[in-house]
LUMFI-160566 format. One record per residue (C-alpha): residue in one letter; x, y, z. Coordinates in steps of 0.5 Angstrom, whole numbers, padded with zeros to 4 digits, always signed. Layout:
// residues N
aXYZ
...
//
This chain:
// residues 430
x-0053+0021+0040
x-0049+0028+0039
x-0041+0027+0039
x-0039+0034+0040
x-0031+0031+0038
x-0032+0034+0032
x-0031+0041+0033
x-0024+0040+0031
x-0021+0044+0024
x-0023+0051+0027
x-0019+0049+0034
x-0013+0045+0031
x-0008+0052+0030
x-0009+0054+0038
x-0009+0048+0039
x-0002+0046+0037
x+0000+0054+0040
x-0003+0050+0047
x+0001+0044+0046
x+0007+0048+0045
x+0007+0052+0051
x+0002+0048+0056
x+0004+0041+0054
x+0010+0038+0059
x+0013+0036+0054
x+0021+0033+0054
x+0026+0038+0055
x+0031+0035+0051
x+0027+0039+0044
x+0031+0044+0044
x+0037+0048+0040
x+0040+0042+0042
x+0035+0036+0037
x+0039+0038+0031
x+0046+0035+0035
x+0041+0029+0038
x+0037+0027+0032
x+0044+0024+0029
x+0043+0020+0037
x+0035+0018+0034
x+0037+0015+0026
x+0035+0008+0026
x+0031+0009+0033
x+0022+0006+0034
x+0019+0012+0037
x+0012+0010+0042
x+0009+0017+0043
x+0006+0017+0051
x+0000+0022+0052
x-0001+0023+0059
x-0005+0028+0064
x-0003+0030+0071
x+0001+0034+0076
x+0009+0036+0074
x+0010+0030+0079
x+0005+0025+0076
x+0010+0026+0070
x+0016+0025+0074
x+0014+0018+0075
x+0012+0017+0068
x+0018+0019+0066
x+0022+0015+0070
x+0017+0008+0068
x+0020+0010+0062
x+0027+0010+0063
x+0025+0004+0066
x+0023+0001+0059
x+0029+0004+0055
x+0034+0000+0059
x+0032-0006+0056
x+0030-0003+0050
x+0035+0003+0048
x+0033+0003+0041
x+0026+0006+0042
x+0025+0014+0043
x+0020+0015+0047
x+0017+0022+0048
x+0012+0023+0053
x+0006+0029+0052
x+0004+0031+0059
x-0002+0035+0057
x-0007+0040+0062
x-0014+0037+0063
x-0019+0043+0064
x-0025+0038+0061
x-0025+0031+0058
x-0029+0033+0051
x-0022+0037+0051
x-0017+0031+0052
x-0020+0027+0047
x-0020+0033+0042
x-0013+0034+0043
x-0012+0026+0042
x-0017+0026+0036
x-0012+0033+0034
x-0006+0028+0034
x-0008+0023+0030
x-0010+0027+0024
x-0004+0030+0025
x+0000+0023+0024
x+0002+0024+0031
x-0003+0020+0034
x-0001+0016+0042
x+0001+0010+0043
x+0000+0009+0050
x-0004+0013+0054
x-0006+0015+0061
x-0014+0016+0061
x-0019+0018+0066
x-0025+0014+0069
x-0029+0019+0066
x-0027+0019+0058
x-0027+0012+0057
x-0034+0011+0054
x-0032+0017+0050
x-0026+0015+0048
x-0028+0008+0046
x-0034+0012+0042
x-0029+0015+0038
x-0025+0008+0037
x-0019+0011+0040
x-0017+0005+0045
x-0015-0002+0043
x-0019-0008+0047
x-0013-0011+0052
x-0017-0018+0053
x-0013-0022+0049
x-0007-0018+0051
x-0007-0019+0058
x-0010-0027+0057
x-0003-0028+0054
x+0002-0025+0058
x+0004-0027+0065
x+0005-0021+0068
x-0001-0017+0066
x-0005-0023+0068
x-0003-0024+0074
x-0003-0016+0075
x-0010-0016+0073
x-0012-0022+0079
x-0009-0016+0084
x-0014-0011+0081
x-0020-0010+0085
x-0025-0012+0082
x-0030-0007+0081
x-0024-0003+0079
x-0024-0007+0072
x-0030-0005+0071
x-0031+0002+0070
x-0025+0002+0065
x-0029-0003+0061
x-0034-0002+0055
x-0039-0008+0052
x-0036-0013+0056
x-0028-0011+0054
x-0022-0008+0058
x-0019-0002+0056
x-0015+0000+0061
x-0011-0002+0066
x-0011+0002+0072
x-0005+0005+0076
x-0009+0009+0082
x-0016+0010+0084
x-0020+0014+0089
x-0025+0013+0093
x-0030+0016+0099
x-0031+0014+0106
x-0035+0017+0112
x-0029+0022+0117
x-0032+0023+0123
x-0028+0027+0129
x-0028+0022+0135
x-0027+0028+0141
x-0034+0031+0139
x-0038+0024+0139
x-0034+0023+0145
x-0037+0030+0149
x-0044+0027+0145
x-0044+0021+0148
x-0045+0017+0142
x-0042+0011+0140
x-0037+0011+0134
x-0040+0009+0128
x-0039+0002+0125
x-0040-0001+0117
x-0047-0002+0116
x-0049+0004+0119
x-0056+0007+0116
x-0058+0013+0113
x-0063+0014+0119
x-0057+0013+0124
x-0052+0018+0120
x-0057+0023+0121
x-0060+0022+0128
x-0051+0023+0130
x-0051+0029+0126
x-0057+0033+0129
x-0054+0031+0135
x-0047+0034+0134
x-0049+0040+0131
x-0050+0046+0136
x-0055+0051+0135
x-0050+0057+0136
x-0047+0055+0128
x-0041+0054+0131
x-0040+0046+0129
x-0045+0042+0124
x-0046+0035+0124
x-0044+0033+0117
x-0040+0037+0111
x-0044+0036+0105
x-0040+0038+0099
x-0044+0040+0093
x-0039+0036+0089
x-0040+0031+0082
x-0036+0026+0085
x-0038+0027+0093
x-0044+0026+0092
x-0045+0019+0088
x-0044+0015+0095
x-0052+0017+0096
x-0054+0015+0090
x-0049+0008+0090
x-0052+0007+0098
x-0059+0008+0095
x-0058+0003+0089
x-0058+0008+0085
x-0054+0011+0080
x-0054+0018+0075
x-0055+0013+0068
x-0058+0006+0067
x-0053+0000+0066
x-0054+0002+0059
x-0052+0008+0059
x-0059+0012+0059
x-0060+0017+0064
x-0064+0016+0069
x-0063+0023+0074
x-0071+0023+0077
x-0072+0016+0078
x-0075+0015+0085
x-0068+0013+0088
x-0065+0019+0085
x-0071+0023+0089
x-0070+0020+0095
x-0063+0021+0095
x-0064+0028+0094
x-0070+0029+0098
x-0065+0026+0104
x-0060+0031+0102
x-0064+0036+0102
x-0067+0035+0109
x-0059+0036+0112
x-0059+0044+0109
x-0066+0046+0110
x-0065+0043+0118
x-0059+0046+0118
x-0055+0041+0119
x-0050+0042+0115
x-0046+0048+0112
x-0048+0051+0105
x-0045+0046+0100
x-0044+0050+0095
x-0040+0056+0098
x-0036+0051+0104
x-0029+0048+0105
x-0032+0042+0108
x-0025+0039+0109
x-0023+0046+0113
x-0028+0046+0116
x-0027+0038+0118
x-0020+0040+0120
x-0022+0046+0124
x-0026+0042+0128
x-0032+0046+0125
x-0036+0039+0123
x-0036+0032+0126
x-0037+0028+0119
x-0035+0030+0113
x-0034+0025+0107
x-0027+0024+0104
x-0022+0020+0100
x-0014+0019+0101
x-0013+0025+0099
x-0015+0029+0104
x-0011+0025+0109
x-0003+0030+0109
x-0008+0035+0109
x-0010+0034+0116
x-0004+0031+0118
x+0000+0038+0117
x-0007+0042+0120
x-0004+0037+0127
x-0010+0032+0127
x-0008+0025+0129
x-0011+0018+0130
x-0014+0021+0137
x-0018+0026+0133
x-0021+0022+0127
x-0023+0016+0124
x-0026+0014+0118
x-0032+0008+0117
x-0036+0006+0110
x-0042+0010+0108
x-0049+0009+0111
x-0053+0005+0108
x-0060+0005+0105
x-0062+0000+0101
x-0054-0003+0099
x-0047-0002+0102
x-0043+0002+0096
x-0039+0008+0095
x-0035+0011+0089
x-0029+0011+0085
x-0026+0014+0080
x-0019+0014+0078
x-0015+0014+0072
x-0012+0008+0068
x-0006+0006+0063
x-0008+0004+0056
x-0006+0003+0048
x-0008+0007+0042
x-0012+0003+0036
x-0007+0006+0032
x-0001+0004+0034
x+0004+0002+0029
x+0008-0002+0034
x+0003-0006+0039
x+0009-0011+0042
x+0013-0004+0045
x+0007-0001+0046
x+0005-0007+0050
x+0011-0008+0054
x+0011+0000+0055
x+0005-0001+0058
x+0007-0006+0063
x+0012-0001+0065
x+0007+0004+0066
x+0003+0000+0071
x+0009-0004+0074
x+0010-0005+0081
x+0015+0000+0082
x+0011+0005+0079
x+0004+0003+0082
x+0008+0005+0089
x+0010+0011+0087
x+0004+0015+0084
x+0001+0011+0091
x+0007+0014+0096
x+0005+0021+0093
x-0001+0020+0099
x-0007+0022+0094
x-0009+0016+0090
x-0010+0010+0093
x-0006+0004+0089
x-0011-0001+0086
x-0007-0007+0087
x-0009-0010+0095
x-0002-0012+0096
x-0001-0004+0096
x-0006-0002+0099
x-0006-0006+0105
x+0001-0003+0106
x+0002+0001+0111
x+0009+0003+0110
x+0005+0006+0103
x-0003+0007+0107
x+0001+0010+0113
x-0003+0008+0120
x-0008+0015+0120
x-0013+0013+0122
x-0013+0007+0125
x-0019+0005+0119
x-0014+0007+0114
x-0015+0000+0111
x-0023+0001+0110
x-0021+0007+0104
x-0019-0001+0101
x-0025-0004+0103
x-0030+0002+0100
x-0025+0001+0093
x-0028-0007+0094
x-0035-0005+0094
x-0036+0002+0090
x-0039+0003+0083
x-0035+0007+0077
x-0038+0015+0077
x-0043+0016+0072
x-0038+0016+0066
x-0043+0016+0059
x-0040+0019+0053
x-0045+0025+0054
x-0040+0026+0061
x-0040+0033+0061
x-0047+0034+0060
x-0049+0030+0065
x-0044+0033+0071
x-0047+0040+0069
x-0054+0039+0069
x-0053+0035+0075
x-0050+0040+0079
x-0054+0046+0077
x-0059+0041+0079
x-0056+0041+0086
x-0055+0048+0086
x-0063+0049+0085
x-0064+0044+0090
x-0059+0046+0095
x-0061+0055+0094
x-0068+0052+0096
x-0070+0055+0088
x-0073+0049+0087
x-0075+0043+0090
x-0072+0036+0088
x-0077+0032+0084
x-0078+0039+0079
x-0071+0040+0079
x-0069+0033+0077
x-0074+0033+0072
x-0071+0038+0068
x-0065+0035+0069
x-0067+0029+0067
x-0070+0033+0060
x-0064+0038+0059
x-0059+0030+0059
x-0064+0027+0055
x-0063+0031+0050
x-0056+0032+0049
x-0055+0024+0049
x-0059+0023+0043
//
């Protein structure tokens, strides 16, 4: 198997120029660290490697002041970095490390662990969390198949601190003026289309469903189909019979004109703006639609149809410990700040992730109450599968989408476009 982490020594100079412009790094290394390294003599320092919004680093941030009240002697400087691809992240990670700079917690996406794990990076947190009360309590909270998509072999390697996931929207008004009744959970693939052909009109002006080209957005046809981009041993699997299936049923939604372009349409816009009566979303489209003015009389949301299993998708992010740590029992209580309770909640109340605890995320003064299924995003949570993650990640979402794009654009048709996906990943994951 490739491993493209490597390329490394030709970068480390830029890198380190980008580190120090891009990089959310603490304020306080300035002109000022000559005055403050007195402060520091003596002190443990835990370095933390995170990714995200300048808001994501706030709640970081404060986890940590949290941790230094009972630990004032420990320095801990946080690095916030930008994330334009995973195989980039695990090579600033390997950059700091050789550097002797390396990580002691980190905050890591879904879609990196394998990779992480490939470069020995992570330290299993089995043992960890067997011992410790309030990590163990903490991961019964956990849904289970959460746990999952941050495990490797049978070890956990992190904990998570938010989680997305998909759900079907639907416009209420217009299944109302059609005279169809509201979907329920266990709704077909059969029954899904034969709604949005109903609601869609023949002038253009409304289509029956929003179907978005997006990696993320159009796993829940594979889940709901049994299906999945890669084997459970991580081999890939692009034009399987289901995977065929799924995309032929896609596929028939663009040719029927059923749904917008996938690959040039704001889907959720077009939601909001009444253009479309089902789109698939998560959490995070919610405050969007709430300032556009919908409201629980507009829309609603239901678990995905169903063809061969119920299912849905997720992805998120999870906190976990460097191999390389000098100081495995700060680290350890440095983490638990990180995915406290206290910290859960805000990252939560910022209205994208959904919390990965049940106790949060059956809570409306955290969910809110719009819409009236807001509970359901949880459920799906309970019942989806991790998005196709293997080491050879970035290969296999380009493929994919390119793939998709041929499907879509009518260059070419399903099964020959996933042959030649399946050929093109093949030959990256050796």
């Amino acid at each position: 198997m490739k491993k493209r982490m490597k390329r490394v020594v030709a970068l480390l100079l830029a890198g380190v120029m980008m580190f120090s412009m891009t990089a959310c790094e603490s304020k306080t290394e300035d002109l000022s660290s000559t005055v403050q390294s007195d402060k520091n003599i003596g002190k443990t320092e835990l370095r933390v490697l995170n990714w995200g919004s300048t808001e994501e680093e706030r709640i970081a941030n404060d986890a940590i002041a949290r941790f230094n009240e009972a630990n004032p002697d420990v320095e801990v400087k946080q690095t916030c970095v930008p994330v334009d691809s995973w195989s980039n992240f695990i090579q600033k990670w390997i950059t700091m490390s050789t550097s002797g700079e390396a990580p002691d917690v980190i905050n890591l996406g879904l879609e990196a662990t394998q990779m992480a794990v490939s470069n020995d990076l992570l330290m299993p947190l089995d043992d960890i969390v067997s011992i410790d009360e309030d990590l163990s309590g903490l991961k019964d909270e956990y849904a289970s198949a959460l746990l999952d998509g941050f495990s490797v072999d049978g070890k956990l390697y992190g904990l998570p601190s938010g989680t997305q996931t998909m759900v079907m929207y639907y416009n209420k008004v217009m299944f109302d003026e059609a005279g169809l009744a509201y979907p329920k959970d266990g709704w077909t693939w059969d029954e899904f289309l034969s709604d949005a052909k109903a609601l869609t009109k023949a002038d253009g002006s409304v289509y029956g469903f929003g179907l978005s080209s997006s990696y993320f957005q159009l796993t829940p046809w594979w889940s709901t189909n049994g299906t999945a981009l890669v084997t459970t041993d991580s081999k890939p699997a692009l034009n399987s019979p289901e995977m065929v299936e799924a995309v032929e049923f896609l596929d028939s939604m663009v040719k029927d004109k059923v749904t917008p372009d996938p690959i040039s349409s704001d889907v959720y816009t077009m939601f909001a703006s009444k253009q479309l009566a089902m789109v698939g979303a998560g959490r995070w489209v919610l405050n969007t639609w709430k300032d556009a003015g919908l409201t629980n009389d507009d829309f609603d949301c239901v678990q995905w149809p169903v063809n061969a299993k119920e299912g849905s998708v997720y992805g998120g992010s999870a906190w976990c410990i460097g191999k390389n740590t000098e100081n495995k029992e700060l680290s350890v209580e440095l983490l638990k700040a990180m995915v406290s309770e206290e910290t859960l909640k805000a990252t939560a109340e910022g209205g994208q992730q959904v919390p990965p605890t049940e106790s949060l995320a059956t809570n409306e003064e955290i969910m809110g109450t719009t819409p009236d299924n807001v509970m359901g995003i949880w459920k799906a949570v309970t019942i989806a599968s991790p998005i196709a993650a293997p080491t050879f990640f970035g290969d296999l979402e380009q493929s994919t989408l390119r793939c998709m794009e041929e499907v879509f654009s009518g260059e070419k048709e399903p099964q020959q476009a996933l042959d030649t996906a399946q050929s093109e990943v093949e030959a990256q994951a050796k």
